[in-house]
C-alpha positions as CSV (number, residue, x, y, z in Angstrom):
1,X,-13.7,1.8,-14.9
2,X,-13.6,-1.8,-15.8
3,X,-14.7,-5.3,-15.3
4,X,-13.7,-7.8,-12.6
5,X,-10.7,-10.1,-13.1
6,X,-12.9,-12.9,-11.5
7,X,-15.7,-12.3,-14.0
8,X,-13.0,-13.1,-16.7
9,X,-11.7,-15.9,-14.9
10,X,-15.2,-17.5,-14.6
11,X,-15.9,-17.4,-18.6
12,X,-12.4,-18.7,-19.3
13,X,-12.6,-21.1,-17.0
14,X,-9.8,-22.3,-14.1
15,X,-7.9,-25.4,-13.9
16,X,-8.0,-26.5,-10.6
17,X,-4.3,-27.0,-10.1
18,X,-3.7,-23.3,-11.2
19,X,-2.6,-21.5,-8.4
20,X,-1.1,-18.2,-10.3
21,X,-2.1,-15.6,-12.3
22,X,0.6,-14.5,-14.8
23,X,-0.6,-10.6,-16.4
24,X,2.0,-10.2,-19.6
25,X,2.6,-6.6,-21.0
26,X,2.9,-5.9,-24.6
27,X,6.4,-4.9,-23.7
28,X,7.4,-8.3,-22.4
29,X,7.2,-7.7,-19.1
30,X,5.5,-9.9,-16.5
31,X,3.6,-10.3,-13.2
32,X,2.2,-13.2,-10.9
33,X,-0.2,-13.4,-8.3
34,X,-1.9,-16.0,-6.4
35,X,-5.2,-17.0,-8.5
36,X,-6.9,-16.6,-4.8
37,X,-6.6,-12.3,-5.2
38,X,-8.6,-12.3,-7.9
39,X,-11.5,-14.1,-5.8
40,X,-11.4,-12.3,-2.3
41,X,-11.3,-8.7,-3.6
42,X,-11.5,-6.5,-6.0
43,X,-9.0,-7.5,-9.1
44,X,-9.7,-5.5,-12.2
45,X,-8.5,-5.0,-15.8
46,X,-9.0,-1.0,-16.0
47,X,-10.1,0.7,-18.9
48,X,-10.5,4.2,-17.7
49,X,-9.8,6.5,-15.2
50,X,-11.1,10.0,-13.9
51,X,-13.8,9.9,-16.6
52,X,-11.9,9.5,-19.5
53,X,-9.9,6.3,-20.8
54,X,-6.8,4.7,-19.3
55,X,-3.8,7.2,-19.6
56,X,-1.1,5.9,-22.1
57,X,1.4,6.3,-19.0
58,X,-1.2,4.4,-16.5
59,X,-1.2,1.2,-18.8
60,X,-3.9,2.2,-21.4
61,X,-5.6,0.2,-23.5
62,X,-5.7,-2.1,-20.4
63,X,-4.3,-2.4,-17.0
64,X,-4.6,-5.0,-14.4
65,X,-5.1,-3.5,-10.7
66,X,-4.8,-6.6,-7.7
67,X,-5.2,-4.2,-3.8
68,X,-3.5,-6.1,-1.3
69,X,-0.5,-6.8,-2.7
70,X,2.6,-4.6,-4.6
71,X,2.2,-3.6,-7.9
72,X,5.1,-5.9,-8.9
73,X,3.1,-8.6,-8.9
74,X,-0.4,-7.6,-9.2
75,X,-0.6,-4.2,-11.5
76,X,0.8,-5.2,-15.2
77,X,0.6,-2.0,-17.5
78,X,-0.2,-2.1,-21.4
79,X,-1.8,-5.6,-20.6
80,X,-1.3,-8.2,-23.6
81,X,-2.3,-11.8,-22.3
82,X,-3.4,-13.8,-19.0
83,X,-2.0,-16.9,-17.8
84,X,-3.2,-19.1,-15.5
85,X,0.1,-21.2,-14.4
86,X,1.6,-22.5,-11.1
87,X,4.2,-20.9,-9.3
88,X,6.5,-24.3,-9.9
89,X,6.2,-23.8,-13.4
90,X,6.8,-19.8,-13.8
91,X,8.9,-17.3,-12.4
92,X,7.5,-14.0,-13.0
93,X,9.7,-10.8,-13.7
94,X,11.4,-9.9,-10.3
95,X,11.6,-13.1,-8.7
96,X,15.1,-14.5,-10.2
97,X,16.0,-10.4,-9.1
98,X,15.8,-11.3,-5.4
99,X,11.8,-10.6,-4.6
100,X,9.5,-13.1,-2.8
101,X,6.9,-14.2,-5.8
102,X,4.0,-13.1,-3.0
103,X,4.5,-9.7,-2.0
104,X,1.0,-8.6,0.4
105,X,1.4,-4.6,0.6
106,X,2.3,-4.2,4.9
107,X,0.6,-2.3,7.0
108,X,2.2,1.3,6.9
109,X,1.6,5.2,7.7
110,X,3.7,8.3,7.2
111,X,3.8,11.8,8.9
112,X,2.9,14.7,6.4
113,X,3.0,17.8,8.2
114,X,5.5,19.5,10.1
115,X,7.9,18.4,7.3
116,X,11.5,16.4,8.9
117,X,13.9,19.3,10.3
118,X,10.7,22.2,10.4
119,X,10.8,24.9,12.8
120,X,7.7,25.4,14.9
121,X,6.0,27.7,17.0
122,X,5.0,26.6,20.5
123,X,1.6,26.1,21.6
124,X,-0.7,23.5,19.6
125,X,0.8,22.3,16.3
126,X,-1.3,19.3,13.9
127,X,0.6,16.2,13.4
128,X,-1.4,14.8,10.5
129,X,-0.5,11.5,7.7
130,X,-1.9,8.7,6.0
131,X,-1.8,5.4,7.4
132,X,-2.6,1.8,5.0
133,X,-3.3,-1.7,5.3
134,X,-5.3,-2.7,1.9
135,X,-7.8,-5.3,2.1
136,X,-7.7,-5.6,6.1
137,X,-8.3,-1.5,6.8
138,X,-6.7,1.1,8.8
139,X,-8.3,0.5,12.6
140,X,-6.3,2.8,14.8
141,X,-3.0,5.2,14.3
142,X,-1.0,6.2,17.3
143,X,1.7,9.1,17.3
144,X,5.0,9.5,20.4
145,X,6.8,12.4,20.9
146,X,10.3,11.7,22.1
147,X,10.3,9.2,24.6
148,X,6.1,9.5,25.8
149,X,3.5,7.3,25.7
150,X,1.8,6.5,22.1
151,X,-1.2,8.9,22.0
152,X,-4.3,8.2,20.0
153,X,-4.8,9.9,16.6
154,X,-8.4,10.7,14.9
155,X,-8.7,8.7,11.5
156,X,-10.9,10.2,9.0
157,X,-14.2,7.9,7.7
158,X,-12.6,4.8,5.5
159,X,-13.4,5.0,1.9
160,X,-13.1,1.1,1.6
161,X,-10.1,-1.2,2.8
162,X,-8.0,-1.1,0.5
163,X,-8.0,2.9,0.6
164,X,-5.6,4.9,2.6
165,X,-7.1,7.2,5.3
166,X,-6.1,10.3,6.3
167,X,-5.3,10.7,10.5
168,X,-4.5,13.6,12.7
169,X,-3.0,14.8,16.3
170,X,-3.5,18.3,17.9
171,X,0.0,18.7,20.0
172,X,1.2,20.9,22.6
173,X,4.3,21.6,21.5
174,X,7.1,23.1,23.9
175,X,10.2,25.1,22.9
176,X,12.9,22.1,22.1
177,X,14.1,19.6,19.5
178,X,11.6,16.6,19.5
179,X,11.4,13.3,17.4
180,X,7.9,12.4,16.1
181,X,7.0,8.9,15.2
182,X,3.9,7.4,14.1
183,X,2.6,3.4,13.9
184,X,-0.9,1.9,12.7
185,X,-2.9,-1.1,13.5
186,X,-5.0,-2.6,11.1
187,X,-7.9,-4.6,11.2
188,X,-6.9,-7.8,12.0
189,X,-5.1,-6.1,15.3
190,X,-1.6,-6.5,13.7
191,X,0.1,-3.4,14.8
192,X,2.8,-1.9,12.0
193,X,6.6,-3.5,13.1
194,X,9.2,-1.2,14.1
195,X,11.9,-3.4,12.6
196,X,13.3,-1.7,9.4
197,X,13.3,-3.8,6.1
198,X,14.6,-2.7,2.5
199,X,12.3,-2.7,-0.6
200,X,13.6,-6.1,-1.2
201,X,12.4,-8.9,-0.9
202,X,9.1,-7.6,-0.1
203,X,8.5,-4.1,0.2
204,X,10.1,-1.8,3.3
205,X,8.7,-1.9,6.7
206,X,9.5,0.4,9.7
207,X,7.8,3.4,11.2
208,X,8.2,6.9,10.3
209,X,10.1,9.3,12.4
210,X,11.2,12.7,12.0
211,X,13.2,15.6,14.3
212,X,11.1,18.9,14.3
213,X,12.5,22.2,16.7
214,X,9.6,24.3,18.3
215,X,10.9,27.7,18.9
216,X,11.3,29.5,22.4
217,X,7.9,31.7,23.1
């Protein structure tokens, strides 16, 4: 529960040669985002949560949530103030620490079950993860085994786009040691890299891949 950053923004008013969004904690610390986010989705400041008010641990009395991009610049806990600023005039928090100032969240998915190392029984096992891409959506998640083709998972119905959503592969599994690897595609038809990045500068990239043994019959 909340109300919309833009709806904020609009009553304040924006300078036209503002081009970031500054949220500053009670604690000091501080994000920055480009003004832009809080006009082509769904910025808030939250209030509540689950029916109840805003958690102390989640940021209560105010948080500000921004989808789309990493919560290092876009989700500011215990929120004190909001800046509108330029990203020539302010650094926010983790930029001098080696992080790009815009950080969009990549499109991504993981493999929940079998579990890295499990030990299967042959015959049809579910492969099944999450898969992510907020603001463009989750269009199609594709799963290899070992060295085969990439075979077609079924996504469960999208909440929204900014939403994870759940996907799923029945597989035949045959007595050996296999490598599972999974890769989405959102919706702009960008399909999720296989080059492997660290959190910095701008959150990891890569695609999930895990050994799994499948017993003899």
């Amino acid at each position: 529960r909340g109300i919309r950053l833009r709806d904020l923004l609009d009553e304040a008013g924006v300078q036209s040669d503002a081009d970031q969004i500054v949220g500053r904690s009670v604690d000091g610390y501080t994000c920055g985002f480009p003004v832009e986010a809080a006009y082509d989705r769904e910025a808030m400041l939250v209030v509540g949560m689950n029916g109840e008010p805003l958690p102390l641990e989640h940021g209560f009395p105010v948080r500000l949530i921004t989808p789309g991009i990493y919560g290092y610049v876009g989700a500011t806990k215990w929120l004190g103030e909001i800046e509108l600023t330029t990203f020539d005039a302010f650094d926010q928090y983790w930029v001098p620490r080696g992080y790009d100032a815009q950080a969009p969240i990549k499109t991504m998915s993981r493999i929940d079950t079998p579990s890295a190392l499990a030990s299967l029984d042959p015959g049809q096992q579910m492969i099944a993860g999450v898969a992510w891409a907020q603001t463009r959506g989750v269009d199609a998640v594709e799963v290899q085994i070992d060295d085969g083709d990439w075979e077609q998972a079924i996504l469960s119905r999208a909440v929204n786009d900014v939403t994870w959503v759940q996907w799923r592969l029945a597989w035949e599994a045959e007595p050996g040691r296999h490598q599972i690897r999974v890769r989405a595609t959102d919706g702009t038809g960008e399909t999720q890299t296989g080059e492997r990045a660290s959190i910095t500068p701008n959150g990891v990239s890569g695609r999930h891949s895990l050994p799994v043994t499948v017993r003899d019959a």
